[in-house]
C-alpha positions in Angstrom: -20.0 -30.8 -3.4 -18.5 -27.8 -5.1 -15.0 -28.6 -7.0 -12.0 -27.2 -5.5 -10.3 -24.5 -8.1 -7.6 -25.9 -10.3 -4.0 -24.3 -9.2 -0.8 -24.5 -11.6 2.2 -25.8 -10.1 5.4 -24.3 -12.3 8.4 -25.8 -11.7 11.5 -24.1 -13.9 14.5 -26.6 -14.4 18.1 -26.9 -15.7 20.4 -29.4 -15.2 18.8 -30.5 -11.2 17.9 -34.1 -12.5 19.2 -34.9 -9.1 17.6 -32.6 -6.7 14.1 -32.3 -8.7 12.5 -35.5 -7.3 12.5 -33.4 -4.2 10.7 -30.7 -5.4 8.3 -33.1 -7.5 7.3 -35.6 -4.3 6.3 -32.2 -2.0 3.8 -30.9 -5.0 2.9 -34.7 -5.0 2.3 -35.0 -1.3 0.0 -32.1 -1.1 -3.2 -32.4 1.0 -4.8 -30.4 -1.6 -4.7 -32.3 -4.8 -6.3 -30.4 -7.5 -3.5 -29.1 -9.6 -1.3 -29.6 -12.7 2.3 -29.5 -12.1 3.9 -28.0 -15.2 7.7 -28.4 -15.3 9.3 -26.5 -18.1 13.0 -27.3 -19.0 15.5 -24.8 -19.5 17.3 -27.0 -21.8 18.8 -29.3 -19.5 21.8 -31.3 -20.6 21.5 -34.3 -18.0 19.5 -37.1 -17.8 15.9 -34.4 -16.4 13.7 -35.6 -19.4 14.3 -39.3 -18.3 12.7 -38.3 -14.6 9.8 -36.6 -15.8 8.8 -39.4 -18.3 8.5 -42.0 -15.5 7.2 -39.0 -13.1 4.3 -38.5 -16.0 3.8 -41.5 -16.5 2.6 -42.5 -12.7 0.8 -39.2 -12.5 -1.3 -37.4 -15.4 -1.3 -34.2 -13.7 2.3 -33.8 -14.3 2.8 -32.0 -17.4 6.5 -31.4 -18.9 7.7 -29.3 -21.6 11.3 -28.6 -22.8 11.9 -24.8 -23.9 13.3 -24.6 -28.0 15.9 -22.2 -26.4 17.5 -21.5 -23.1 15.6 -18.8 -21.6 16.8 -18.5 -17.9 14.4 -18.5 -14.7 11.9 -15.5 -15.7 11.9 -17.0 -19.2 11.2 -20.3 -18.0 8.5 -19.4 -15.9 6.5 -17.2 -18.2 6.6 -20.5 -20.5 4.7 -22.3 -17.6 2.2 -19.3 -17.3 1.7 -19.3 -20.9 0.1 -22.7 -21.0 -1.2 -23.1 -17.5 -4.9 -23.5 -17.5 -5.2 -23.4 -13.6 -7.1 -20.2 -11.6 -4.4 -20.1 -9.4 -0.7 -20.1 -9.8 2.1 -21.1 -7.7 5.7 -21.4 -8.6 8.2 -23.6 -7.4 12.0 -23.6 -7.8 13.7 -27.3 -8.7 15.6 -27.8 -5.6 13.3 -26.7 -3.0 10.3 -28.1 -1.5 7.0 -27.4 0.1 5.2 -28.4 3.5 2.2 -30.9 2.7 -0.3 -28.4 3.2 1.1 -25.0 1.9 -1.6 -25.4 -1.2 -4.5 -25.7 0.8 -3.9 -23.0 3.4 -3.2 -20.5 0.8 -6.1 -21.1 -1.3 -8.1 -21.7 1.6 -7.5 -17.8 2.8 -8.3 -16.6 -0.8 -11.6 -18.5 -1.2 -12.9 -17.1 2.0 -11.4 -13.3 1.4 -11.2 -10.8 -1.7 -7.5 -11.0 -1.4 -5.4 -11.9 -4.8 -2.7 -13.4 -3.1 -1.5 -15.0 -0.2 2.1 -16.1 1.0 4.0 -17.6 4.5 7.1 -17.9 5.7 10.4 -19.5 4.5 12.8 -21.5 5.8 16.1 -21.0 4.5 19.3 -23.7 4.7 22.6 -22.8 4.3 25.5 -25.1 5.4 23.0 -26.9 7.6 21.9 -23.7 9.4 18.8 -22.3 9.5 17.3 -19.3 9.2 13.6 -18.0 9.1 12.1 -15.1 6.3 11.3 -12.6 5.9 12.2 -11.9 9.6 10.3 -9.9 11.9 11.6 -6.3 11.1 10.5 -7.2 7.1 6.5 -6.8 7.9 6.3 -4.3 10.6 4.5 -2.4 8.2 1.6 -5.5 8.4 -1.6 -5.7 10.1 -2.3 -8.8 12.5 -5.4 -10.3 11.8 -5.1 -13.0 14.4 -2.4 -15.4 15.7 -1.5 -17.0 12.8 -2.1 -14.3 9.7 -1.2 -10.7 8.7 -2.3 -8.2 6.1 0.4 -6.4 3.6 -1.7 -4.0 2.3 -0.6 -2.1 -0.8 -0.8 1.2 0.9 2.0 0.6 3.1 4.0 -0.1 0.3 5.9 2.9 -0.1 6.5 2.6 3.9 8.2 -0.5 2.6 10.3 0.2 0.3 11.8 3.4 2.4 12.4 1.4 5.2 14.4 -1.3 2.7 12.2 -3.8 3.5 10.6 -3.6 0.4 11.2 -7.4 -0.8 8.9 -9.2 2.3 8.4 -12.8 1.1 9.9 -15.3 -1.3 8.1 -16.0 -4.8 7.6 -19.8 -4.4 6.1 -18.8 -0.9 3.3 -17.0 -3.1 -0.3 -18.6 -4.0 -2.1 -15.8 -6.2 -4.5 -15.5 -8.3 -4.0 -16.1 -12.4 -6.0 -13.1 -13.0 -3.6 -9.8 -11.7 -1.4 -10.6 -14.5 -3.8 -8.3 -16.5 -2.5 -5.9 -14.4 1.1 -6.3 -13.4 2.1 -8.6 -16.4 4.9 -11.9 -16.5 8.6 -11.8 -15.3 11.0 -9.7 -17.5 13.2 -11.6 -19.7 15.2 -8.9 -20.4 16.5 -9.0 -16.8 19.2 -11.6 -16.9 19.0 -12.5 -12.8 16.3 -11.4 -10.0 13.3 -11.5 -12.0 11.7 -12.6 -9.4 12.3 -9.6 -7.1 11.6 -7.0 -9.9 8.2 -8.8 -10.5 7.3 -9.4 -6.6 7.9 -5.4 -6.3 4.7 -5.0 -9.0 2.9 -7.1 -7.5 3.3 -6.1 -3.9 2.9 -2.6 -4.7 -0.1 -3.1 -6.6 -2.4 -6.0 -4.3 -2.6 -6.8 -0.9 -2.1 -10.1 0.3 -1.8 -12.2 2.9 1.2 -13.6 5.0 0.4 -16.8 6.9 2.6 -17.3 10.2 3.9 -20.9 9.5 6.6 -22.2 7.5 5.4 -23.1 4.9 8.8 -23.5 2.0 12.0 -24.5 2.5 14.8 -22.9 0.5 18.3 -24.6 0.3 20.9 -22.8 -0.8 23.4 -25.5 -3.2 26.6 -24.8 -4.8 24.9 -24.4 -8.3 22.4 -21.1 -7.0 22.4 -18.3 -8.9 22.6 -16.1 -5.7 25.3 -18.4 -4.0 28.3 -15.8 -3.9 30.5 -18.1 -1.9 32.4 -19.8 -4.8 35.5 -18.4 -4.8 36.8 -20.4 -7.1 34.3 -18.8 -9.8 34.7 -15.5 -9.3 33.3 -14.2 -12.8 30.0 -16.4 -11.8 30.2 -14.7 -8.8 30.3 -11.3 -9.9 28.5 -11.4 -12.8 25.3 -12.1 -10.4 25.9 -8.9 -8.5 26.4 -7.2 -12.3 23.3 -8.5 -13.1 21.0 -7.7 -9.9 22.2 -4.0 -10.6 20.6 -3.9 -13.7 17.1 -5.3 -11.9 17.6 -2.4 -9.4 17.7 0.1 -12.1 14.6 -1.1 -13.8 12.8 -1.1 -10.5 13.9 2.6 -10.1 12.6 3.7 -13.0 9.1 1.6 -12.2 9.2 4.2 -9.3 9.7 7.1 -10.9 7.1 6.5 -13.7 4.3 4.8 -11.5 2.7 7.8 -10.2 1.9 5.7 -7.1 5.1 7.3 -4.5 4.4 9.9 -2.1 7.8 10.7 -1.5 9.5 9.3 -4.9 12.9 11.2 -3.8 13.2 8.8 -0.6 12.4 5.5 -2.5 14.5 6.0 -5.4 17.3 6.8 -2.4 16.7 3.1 -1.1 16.8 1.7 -4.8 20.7 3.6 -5.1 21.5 2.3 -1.7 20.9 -1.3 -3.4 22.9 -0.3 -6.0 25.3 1.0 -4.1 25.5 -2.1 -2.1 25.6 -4.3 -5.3 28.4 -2.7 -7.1 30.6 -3.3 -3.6 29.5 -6.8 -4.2 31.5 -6.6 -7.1 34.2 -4.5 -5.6 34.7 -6.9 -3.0 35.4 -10.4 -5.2 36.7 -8.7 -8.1 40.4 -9.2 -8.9 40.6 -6.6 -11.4 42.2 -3.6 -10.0 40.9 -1.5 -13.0 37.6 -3.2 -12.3 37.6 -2.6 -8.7 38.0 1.0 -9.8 35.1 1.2 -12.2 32.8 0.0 -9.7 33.7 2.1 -6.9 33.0 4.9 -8.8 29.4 4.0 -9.7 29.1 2.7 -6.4 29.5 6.5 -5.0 27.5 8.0 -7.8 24.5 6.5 -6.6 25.3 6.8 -2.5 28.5 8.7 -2.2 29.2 9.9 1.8 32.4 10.1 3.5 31.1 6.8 5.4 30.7 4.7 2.0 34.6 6.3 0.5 36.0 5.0 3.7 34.3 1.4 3.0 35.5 1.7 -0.2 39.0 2.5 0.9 39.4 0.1 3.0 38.4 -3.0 0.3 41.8 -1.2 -1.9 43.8 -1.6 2.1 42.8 -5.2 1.6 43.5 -5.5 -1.8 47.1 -4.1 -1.9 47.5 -5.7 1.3 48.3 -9.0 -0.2 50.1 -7.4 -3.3 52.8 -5.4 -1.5 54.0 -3.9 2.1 51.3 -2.4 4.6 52.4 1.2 3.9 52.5 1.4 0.0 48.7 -0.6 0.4 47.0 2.4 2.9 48.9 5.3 0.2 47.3 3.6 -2.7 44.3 3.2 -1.0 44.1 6.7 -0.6 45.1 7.9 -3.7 42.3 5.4 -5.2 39.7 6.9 -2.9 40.8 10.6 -3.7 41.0 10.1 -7.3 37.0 8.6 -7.0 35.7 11.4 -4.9 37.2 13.9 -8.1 35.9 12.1 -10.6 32.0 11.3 -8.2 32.0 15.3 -8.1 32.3 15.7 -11.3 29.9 13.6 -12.5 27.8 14.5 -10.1 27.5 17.9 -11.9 27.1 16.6 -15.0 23.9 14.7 -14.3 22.0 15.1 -11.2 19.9 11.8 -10.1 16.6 12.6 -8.9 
């Protein structure tokens, strides 16, 4: 009987010595058992090296490695890429787990088909709520093969990414094949968050791939997320990670504009500034810094500036002087803000035109 193909499991950690045995026991419980689980660490400071040794010890394929320096998520996981020895990857985050048979499905799919990759769907917990991705209006752009699988194929890519739908499936949803990093590459480490998404947009644009109709990851959503913007109480955490996915959206934009594979460049790269857009009122929004708050409205309008956004933007000022001073002084500093922004968006607008 012909051996099943070896698949690397990569498991980036730092500091989750107490969720990881979650994440460990669902690669553990798989139906489809050969693989090597490589878990790098980020440089944890809690007690994660003490798991893994009693983890390795009960189970050789378990393989852990602790990074020199910290490298952050994209940094961790090309680590795991670097020595995986599997021809098929998978990645999964520390805190998360997988259903007992997301494995075999995926590679199941792939052995019968020419396809590089395959994904499902994702179940993501927040407070206790659920909520199932992508949703429907993500892969309208798919084709149904039967009941239970579609077809993203890379030609409809562009569709995607027009229609903002562009990011379609989680990363540790993905089962792919070792060999299309010739093509597309590892994760940027120069990014310092959303690695994932930038690298996702390669790989989607350049491979077709499969999404199977079942739930097949479950994503929770903790306190100590990267992408968890409702900590108050940490607002420079908070809006750093909206800094920081700006400067993946930029990079993607000029992937776009360089690619040579975009029909209508003009109308993608307007999507990419809408995220922009969106992300520096992120910042706008949990920013106490009224100097701040004006610094990022005004990039905010240089890449998607309408009379619909300025009014957005005037009303976050409204709120903010709302709690500083009287409800008339707030709506005449608002406006002043909002004229003084539009000036300064014209003139920079005629000073460098974005394509």
């Amino acid at each position: 009987m012909k051996e099943k193909p070896l698949v690397s499991v990569i498991i980036p950690s730092y500091n989750r010595a107490r969720v990881l045995p979650r994440a460990i026991n669902s690669v553990l419980n798989q139906t489809y058992s050969n693989f090597e689980l490589i878990i790098i660490d980020d440089r944890s400071t809690d007690n994660t090296k003490e798991i893994l040794k009693k983890y390795s010890e009960k189970d050789k394929r378990i393989r852990y490695m602790k990074n020199k320096h910290k490298k952050g998520p994209g940094g961790a996981r090309n680590q795991g890429l670097e020595v995986s020895k599997g021809k098929y990857i998978a990645f999964l985050d520390s805190d998360d787990e997988w259903s007992k048979d997301h494995i075999k499905s995926s590679v199941d799919i792939i052995e019968k088909t020419n396809i590089f990759a395959c994904a499902s769907l994702c179940r993501k917990e927040t407070d206790g709520k659920f909520e199932i991705q992508p949703k429907k209006e993500g892969i309208k752009a798919a084709i149904k093969i039967s009941k239970d699988l579609l077809l993203m194929k890379k030609e409809s890519f562009e569709e995607r990414v027009i229609d903002n739908k562009f990011y379609c499936c989680h990363l540790n949803t993905f089962v792919f094949k070792k060999e299309i990093l010739r093509k597309i590459g590892t994760f940027n480490e120069n990014l310092p968050a959303a690695q994932d998404v930038e690298w996702l947009f390669r790989l989607t644009c350049d491979f077709d791939y499969y999404i199977l109709q079942k739930i097949d990851y479950i994503y929770y959503e903790g306190i100590d997320n990267i992408y968890n913007f409702k900590d108050k109480k940490n607002i420079r955490k908070t809006t750093l990670s909206k800094k920081n996915q700006i400067k993946t959206f930029k990079v993607i934009k000029k992937y776009i504009k360089n690619s040579g594979k975009f029909r209508n460049t003009k109308r993608s790269i307007k999507t990419i500034h809408q995220h922009i857009y969106d992300n520096n009122l992120g910042v706008i929004k949990i920013q106490d810094n009224l100097f701040k708050k004006i610094y990022y409205s005004i990039f905010a309008l240089y890449y998607a500036g309408s009379n619909i956004q300025r009014k957005k933007i005037r009303l976050i000022f409204k709120e903010y002087y709302d709690t500083k001073s009287n409800t008339f002084f707030s709506l005449l500093i608002a406006r002043i803000m909002v004229r003084l922004i539009y000036i300064i968006e014209l003139i920079l607008k005629n000073r460098k035109k974005f394509n």
